[in-house]
FIKOLZA-1660 file (N, C-alpha, C; in steps of 0.1 Angstrom, whole numbers, plus 5000, padded with zeros to 4 digits):
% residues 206
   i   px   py   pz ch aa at
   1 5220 4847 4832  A  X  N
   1 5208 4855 4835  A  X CA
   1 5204 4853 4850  A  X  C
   2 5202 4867 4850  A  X  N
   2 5198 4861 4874  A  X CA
   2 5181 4865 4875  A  X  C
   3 5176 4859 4879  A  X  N
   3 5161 4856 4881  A  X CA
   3 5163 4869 4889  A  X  C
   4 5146 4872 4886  A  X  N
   4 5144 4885 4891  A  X CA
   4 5130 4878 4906  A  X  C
   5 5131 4881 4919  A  X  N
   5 5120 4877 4923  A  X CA
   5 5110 4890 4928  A  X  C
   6 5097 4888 4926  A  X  N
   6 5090 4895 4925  A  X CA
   6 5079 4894 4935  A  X  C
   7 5076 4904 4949  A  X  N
   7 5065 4900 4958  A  X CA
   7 5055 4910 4949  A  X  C
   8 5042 4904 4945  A  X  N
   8 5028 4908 4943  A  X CA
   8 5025 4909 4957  A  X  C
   9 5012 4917 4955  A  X  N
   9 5003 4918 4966  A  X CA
   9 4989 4911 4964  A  X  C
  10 4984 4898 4974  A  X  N
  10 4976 4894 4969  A  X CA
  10 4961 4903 4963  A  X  C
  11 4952 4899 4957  A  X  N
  11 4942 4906 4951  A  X CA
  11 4941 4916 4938  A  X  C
  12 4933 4920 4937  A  X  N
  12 4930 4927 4928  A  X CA
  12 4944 4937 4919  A  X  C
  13 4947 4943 4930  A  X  N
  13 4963 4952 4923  A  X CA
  13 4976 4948 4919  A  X  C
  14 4974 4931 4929  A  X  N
  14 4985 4925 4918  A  X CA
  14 4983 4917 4908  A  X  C
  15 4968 4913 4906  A  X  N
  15 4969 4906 4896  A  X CA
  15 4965 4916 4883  A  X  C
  16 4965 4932 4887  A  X  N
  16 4968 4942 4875  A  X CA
  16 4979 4944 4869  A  X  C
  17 4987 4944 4883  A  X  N
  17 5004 4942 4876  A  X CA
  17 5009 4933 4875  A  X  C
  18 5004 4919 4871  A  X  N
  18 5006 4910 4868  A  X CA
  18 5008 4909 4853  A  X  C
  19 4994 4918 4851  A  X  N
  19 4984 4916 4838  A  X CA
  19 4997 4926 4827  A  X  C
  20 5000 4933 4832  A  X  N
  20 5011 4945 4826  A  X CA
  20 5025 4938 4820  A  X  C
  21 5028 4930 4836  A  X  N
  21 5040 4922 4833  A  X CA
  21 5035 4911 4828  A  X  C
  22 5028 4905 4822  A  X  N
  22 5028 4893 4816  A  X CA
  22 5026 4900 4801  A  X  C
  23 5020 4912 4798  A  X  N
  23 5020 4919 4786  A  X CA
  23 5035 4918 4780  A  X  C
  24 5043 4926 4790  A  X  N
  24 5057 4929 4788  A  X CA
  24 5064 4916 4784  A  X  C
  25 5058 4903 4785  A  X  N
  25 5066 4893 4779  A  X CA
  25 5073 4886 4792  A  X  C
  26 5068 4891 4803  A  X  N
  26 5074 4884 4820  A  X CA
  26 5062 4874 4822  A  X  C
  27 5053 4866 4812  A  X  N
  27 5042 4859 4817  A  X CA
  27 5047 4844 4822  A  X  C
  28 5038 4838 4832  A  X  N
  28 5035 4830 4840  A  X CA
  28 5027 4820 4839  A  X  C
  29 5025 4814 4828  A  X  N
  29 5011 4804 4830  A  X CA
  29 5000 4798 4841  A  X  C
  30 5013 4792 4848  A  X  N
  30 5007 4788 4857  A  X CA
  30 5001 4796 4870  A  X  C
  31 5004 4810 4871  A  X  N
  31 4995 4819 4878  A  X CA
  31 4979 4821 4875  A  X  C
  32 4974 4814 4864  A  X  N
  32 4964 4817 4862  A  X CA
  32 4957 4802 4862  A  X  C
  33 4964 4792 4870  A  X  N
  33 4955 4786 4877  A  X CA
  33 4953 4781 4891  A  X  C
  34 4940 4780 4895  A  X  N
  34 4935 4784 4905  A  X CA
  34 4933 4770 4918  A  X  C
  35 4951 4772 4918  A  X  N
  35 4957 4762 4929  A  X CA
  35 4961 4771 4942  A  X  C
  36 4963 4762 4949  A  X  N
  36 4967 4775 4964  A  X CA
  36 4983 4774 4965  A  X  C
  37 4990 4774 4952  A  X  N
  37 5003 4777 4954  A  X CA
  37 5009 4789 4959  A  X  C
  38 5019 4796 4962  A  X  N
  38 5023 4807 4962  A  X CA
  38 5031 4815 4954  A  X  C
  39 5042 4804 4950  A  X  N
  39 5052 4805 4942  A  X CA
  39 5054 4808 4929  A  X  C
  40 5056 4814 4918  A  X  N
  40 5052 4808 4903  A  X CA
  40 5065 4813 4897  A  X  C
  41 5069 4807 4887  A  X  N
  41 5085 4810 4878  A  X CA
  41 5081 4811 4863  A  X  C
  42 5087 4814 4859  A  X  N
  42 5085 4813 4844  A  X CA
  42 5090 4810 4833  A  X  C
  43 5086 4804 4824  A  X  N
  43 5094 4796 4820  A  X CA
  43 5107 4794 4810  A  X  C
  44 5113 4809 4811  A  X  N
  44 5132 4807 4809  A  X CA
  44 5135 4811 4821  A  X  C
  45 5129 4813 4833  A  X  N
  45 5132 4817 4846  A  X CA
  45 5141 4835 4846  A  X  C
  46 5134 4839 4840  A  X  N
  46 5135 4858 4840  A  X CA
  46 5130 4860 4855  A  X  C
  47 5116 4858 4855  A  X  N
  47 5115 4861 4867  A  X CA
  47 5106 4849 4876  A  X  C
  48 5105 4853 4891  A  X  N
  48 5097 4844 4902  A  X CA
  48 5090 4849 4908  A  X  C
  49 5079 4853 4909  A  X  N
  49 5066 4856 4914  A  X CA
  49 5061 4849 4926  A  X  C
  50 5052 4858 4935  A  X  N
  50 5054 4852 4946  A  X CA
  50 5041 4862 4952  A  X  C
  51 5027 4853 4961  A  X  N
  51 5019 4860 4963  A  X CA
  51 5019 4865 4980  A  X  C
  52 5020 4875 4984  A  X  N
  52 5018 4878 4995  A  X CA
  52 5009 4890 5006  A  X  C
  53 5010 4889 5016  A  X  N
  53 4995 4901 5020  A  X CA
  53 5000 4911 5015  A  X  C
  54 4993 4921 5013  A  X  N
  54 5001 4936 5009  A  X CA
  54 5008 4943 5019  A  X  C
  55 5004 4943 5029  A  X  N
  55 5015 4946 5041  A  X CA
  55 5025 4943 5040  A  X  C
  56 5031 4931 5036  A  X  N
  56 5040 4923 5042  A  X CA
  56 5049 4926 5032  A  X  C
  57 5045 4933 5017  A  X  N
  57 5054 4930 5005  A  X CA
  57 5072 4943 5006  A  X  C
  58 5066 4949 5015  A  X  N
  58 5079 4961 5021  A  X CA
  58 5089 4953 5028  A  X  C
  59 5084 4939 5035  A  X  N
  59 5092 4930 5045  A  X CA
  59 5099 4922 5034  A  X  C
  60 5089 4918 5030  A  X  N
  60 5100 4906 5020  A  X CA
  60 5111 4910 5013  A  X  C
  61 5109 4926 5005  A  X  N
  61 5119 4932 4999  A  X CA
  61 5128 4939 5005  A  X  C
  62 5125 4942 5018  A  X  N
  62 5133 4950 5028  A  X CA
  62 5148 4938 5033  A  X  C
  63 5141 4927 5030  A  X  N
  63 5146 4917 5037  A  X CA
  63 5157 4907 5032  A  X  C
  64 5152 4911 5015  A  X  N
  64 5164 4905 5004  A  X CA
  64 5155 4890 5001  A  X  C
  65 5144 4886 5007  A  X  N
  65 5137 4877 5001  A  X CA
  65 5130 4879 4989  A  X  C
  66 5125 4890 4984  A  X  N
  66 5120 4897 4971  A  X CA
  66 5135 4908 4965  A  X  C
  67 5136 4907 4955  A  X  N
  67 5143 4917 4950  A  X CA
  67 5140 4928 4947  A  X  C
  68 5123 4928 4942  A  X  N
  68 5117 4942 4939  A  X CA
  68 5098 4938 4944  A  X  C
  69 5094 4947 4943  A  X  N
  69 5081 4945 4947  A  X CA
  69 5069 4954 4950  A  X  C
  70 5059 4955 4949  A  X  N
  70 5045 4966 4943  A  X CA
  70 5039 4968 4962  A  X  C
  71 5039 4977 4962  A  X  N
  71 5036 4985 4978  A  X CA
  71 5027 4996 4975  A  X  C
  72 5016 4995 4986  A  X  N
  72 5009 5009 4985  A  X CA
  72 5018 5020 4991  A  X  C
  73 5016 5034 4987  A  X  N
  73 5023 5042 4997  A  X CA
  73 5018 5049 5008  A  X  C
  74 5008 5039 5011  A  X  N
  74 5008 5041 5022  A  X CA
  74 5013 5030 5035  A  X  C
  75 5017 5018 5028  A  X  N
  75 5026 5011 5038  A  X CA
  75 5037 5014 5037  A  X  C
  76 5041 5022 5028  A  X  N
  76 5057 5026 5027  A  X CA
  76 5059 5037 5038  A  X  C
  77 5053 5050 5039  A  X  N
  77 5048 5061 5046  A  X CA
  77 5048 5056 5061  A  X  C
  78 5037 5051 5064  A  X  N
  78 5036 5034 5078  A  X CA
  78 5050 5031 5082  A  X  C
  79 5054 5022 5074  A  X  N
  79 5066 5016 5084  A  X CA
  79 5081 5018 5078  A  X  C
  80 5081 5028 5068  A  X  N
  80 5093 5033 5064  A  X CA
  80 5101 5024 5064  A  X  C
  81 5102 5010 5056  A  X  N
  81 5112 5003 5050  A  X CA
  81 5122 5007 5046  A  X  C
  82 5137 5003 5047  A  X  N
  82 5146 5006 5038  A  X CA
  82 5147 4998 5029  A  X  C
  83 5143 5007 5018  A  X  N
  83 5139 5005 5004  A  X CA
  83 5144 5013 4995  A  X  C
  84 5145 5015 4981  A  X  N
  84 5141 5017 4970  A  X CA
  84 5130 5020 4964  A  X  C
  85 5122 5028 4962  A  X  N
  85 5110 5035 4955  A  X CA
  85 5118 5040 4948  A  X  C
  86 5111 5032 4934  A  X  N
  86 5114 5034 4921  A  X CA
  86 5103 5036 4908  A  X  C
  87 5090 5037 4911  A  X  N
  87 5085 5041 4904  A  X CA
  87 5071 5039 4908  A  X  C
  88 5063 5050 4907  A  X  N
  88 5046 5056 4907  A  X CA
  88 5037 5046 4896  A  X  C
  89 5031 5036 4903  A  X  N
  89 5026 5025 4892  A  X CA
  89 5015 5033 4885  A  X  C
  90 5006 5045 4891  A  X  N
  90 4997 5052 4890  A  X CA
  90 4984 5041 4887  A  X  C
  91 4984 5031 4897  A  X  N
  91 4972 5024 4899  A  X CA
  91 4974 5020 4912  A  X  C
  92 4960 5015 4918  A  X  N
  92 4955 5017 4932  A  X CA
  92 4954 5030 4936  A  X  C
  93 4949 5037 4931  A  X  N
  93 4949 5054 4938  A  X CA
  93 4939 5053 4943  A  X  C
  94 4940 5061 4953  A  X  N
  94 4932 5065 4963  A  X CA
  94 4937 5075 4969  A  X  C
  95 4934 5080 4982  A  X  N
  95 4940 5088 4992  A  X CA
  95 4937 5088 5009  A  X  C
  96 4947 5092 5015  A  X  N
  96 4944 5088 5031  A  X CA
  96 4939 5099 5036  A  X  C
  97 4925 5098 5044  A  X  N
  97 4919 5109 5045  A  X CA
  97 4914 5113 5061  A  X  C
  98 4912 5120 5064  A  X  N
  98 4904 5123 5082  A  X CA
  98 4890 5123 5077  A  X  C
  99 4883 5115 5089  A  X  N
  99 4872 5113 5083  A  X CA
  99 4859 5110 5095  A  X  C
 100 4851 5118 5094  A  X  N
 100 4841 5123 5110  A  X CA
 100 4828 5120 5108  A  X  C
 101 4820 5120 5117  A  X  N
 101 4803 5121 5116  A  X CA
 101 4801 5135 5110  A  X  C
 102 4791 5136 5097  A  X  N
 102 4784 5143 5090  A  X CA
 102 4786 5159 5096  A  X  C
 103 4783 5159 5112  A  X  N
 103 4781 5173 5117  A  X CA
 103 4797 5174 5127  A  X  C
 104 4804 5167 5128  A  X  N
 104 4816 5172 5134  A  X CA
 104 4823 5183 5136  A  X  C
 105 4825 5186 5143  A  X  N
 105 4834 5204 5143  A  X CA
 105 4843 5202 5156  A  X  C
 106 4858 5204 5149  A  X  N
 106 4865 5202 5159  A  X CA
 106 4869 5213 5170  A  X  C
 107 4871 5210 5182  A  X  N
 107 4871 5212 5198  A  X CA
 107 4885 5219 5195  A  X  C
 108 4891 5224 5193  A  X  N
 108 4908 5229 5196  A  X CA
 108 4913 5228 5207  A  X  C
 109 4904 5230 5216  A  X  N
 109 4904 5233 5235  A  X CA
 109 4907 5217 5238  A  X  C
 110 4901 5208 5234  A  X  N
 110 4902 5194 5235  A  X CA
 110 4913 5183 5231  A  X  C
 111 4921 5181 5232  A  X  N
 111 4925 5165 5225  A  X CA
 111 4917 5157 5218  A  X  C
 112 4925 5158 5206  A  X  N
 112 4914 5149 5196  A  X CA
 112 4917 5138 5196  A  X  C
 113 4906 5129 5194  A  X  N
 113 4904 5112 5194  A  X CA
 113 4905 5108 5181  A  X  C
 114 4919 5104 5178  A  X  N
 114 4919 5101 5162  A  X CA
 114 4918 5080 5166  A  X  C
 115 4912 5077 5156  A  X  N
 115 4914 5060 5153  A  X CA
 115 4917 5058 5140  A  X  C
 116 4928 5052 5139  A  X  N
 116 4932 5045 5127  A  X CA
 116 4938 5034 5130  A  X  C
 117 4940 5026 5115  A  X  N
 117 4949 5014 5114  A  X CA
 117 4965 5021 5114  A  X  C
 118 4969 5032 5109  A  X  N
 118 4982 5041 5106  A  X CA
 118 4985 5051 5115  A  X  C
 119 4990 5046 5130  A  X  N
 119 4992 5056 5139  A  X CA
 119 5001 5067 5134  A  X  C
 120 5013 5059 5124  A  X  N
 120 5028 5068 5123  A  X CA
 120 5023 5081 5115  A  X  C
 121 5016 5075 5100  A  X  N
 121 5010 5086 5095  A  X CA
 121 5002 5093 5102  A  X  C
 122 4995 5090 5107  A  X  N
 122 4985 5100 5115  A  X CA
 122 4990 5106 5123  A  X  C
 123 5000 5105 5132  A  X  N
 123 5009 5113 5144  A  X CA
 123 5016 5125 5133  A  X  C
 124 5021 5123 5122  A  X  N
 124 5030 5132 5116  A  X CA
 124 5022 5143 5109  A  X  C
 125 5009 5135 5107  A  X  N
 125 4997 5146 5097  A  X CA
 125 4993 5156 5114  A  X  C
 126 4993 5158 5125  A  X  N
 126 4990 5162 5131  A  X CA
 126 5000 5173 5140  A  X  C
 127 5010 5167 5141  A  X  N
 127 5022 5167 5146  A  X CA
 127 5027 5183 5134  A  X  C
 128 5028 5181 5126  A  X  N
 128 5028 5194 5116  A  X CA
 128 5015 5205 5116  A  X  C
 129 5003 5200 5123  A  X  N
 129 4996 5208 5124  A  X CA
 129 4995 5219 5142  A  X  C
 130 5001 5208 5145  A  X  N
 130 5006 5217 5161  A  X CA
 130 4988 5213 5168  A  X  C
 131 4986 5197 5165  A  X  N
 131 4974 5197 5171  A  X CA
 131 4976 5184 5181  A  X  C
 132 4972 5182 5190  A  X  N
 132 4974 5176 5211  A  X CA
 132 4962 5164 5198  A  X  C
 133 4967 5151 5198  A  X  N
 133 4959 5140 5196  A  X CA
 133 4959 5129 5204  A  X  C
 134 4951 5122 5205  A  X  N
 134 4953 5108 5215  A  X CA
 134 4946 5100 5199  A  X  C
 135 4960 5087 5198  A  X  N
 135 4953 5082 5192  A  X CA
 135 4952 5066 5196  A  X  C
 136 4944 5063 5190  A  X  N
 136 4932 5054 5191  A  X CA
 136 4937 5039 5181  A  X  C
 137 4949 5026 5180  A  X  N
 137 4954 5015 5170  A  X CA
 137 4939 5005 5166  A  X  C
 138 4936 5006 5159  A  X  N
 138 4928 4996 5158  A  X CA
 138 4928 4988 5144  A  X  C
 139 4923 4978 5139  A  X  N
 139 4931 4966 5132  A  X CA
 139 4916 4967 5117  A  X  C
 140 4911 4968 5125  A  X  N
 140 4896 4971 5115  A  X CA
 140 4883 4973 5121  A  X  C
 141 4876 4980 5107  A  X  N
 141 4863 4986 5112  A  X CA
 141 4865 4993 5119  A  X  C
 142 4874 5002 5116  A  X  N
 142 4877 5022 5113  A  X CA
 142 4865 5024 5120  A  X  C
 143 4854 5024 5108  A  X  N
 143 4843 5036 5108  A  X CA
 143 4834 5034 5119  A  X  C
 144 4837 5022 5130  A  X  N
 144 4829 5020 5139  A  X CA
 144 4831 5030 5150  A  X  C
 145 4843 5039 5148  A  X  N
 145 4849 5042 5160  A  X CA
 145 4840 5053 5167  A  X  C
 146 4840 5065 5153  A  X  N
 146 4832 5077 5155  A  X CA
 146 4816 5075 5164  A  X  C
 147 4814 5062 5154  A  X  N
 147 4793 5056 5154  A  X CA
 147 4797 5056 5168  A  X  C
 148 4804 5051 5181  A  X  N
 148 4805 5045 5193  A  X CA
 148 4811 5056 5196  A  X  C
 149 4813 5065 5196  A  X  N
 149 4821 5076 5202  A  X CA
 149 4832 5072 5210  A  X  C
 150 4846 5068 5201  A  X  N
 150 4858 5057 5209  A  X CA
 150 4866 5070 5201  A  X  C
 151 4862 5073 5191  A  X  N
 151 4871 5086 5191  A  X CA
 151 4860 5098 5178  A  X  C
 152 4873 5108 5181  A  X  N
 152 4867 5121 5171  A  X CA
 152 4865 5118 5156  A  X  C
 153 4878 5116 5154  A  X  N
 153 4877 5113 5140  A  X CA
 153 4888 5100 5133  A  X  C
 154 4889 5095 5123  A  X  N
 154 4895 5081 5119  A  X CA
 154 4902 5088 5107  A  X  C
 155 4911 5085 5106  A  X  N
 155 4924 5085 5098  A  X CA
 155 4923 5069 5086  A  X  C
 156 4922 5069 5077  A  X  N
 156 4920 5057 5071  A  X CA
 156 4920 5060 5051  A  X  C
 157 4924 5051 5047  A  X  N
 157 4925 5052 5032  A  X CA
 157 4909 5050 5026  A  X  C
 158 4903 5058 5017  A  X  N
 158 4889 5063 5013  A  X CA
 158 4896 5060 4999  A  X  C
 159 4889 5055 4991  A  X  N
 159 4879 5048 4978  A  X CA
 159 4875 5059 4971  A  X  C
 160 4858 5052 4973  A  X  N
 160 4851 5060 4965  A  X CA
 160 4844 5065 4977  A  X  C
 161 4843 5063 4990  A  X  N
 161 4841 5072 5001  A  X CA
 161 4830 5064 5002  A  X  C
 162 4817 5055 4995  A  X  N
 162 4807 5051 4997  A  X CA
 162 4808 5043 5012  A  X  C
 163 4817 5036 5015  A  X  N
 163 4815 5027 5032  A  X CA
 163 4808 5044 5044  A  X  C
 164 4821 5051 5043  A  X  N
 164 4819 5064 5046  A  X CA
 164 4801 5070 5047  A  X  C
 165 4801 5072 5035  A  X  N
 165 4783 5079 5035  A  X CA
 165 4775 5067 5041  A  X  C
 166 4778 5052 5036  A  X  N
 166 4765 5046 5044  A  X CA
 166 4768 5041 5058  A  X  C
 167 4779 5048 5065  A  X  N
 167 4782 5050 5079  A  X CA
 167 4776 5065 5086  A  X  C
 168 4771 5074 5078  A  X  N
 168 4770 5086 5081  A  X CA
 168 4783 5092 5085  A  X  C
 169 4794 5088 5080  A  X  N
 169 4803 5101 5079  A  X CA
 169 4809 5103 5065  A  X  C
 170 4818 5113 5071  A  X  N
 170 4822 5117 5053  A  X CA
 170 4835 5125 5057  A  X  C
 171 4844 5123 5045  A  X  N
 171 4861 5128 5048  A  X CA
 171 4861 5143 5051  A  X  C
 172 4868 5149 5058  A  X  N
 172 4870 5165 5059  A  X CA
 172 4884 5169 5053  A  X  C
 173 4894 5158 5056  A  X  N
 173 4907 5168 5046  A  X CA
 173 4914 5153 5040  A  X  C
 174 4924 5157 5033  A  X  N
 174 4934 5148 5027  A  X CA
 174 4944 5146 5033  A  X  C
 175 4950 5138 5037  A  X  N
 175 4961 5131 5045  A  X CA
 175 4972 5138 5034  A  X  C
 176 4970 5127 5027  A  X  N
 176 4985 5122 5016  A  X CA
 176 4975 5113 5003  A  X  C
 177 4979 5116 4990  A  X  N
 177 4975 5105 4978  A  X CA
 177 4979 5094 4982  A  X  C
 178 4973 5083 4977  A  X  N
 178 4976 5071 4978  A  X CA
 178 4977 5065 4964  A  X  C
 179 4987 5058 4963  A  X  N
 179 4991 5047 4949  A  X CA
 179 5003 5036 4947  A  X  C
 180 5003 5029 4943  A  X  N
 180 5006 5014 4943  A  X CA
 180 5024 5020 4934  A  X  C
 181 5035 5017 4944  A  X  N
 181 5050 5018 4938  A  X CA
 181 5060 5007 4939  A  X  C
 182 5066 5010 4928  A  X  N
 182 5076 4997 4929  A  X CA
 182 5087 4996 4934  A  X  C
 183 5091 4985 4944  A  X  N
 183 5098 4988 4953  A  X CA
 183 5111 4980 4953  A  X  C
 184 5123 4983 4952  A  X  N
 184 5134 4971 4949  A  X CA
 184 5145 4971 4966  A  X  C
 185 5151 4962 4970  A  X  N
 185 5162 4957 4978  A  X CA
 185 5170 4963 4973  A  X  C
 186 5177 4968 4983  A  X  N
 186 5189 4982 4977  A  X CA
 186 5204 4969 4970  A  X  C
 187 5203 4958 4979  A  X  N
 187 5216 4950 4972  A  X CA
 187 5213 4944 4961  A  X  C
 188 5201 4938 4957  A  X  N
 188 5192 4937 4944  A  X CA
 188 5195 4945 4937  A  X  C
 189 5189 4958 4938  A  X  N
 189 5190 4968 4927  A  X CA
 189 5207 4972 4927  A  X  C
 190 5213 4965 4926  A  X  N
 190 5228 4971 4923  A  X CA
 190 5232 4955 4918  A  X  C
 191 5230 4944 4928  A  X  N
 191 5233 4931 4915  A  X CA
 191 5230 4928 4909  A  X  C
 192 5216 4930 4905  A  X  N
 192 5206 4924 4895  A  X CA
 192 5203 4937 4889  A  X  C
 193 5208 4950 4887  A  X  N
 193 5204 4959 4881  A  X CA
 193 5198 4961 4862  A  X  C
 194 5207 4953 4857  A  X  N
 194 5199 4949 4845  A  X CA
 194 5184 4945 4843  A  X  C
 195 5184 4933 4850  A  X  N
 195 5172 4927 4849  A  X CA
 195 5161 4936 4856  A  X  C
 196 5165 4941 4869  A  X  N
 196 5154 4950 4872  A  X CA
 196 5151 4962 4865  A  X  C
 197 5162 4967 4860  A  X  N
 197 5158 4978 4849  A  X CA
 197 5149 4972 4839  A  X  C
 198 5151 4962 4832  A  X  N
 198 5140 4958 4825  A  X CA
 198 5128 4955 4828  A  X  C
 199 5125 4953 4837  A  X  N
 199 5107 4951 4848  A  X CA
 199 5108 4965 4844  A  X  C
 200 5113 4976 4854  A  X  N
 200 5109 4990 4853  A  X CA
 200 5102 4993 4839  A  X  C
 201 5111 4988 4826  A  X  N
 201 5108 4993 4816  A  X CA
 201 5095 4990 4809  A  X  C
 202 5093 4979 4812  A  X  N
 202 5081 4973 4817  A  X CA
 202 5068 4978 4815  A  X  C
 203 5070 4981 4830  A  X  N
 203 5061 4991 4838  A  X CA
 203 5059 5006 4835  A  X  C
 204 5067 5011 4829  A  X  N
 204 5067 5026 4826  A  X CA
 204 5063 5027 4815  A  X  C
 205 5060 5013 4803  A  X  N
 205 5055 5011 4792  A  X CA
 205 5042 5010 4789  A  X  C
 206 5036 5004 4804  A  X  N
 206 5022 4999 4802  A  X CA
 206 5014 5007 4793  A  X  C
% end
């Protein structure tokens, strides 16, 4: 039997798919105590669990360090890993959205001032619209950009939109949905195809 390794994303969305796969009978004990390990295995070693930033979990699996592993799609979209997307967890939804001060109305005549953390997505949402943008990289605290006039409008993943309203802005269109997929190493998913089919099964059971 070949160990399956598995990058989580730290917080809240991995320790949902955690909660799924440890249903499934992939559980971990020791994940659920509150040491600053990283690592965790289990105990006929099916699988090895492994906590990492959520950004990063496209790298480890891209990389053959993870075999398979839980990505938003919107870092997949971002930096287009070569990967395997293999299945819609249909948790972490949200969506990527354009998002302005209350009274905004855009200038056509002008270059727009987009800020986001997602240049690539945002170049391509505009780029299809046949619209002249300058945009604006920045790492965090989006919504400051508009309040300072650093740009027009911010490209960014929205919730429940509440940061938004108590910033005085609010989203005008939809990017792309956003949701949490499972992601395998293309030489992984061909050696270890068994065992990853069985996570899948898994997951599509929850």
């Amino acid at each position: 039997m070949k160990t399956v390794n598995i990058a989580l994303p730290k917080g809240r969305l991995g320790e949902k798919v955690y909660k799924i796969l440890e249903n499934a009978g992939f559980a971990c004990p020791d994940m659920k105590e509150n040491d600053r390990r990283l690592i965790f295995e289990s105990a006929h070693g099916e699988v090895r669990y492994f906590w990492v930033k959520p950004s990063d979990v496209a790298i480890y699996v891209e990389r053959g360090a993870a075999d398979i592993g839980i990505a938003g799609k919107d870092i997949l979209l971002e930096y287009s890993p070569d990967v395997y997307e293999l299945l819609d967890l249909g948790i972490g939804v949200c969506r990527m959205a354009v998002a302005a001060k209350t009274d905004f109305r855009d200038n056509i005549e002008k270059t727009l001032r987009v800020a986001t953390k997602f240049p690539n997505i945002a170049s391509a949402y505009y780029e299809k619209k046949g619209r002249d943008i300058d945009i604006i990289k920045l790492n965090g605290s989006i919504e400051l950009a508009p309040i300072l006039d650093l740009s027009d409008v911010i490209v960014d993943i929205v919730e429940t939109g509440t940061t938004l309203k108590e910033n005085d802005l609010a989203p005008f269109e939809t990017v792309v949905p956003i949701s949490a997929r499972l992601i395998s190493n293309k030489a992984s998913f061909k050696f270890k195809n068994n065992e990853i089919t069985k996570v899948i099964k898994a997951l599509e059971e929850k």
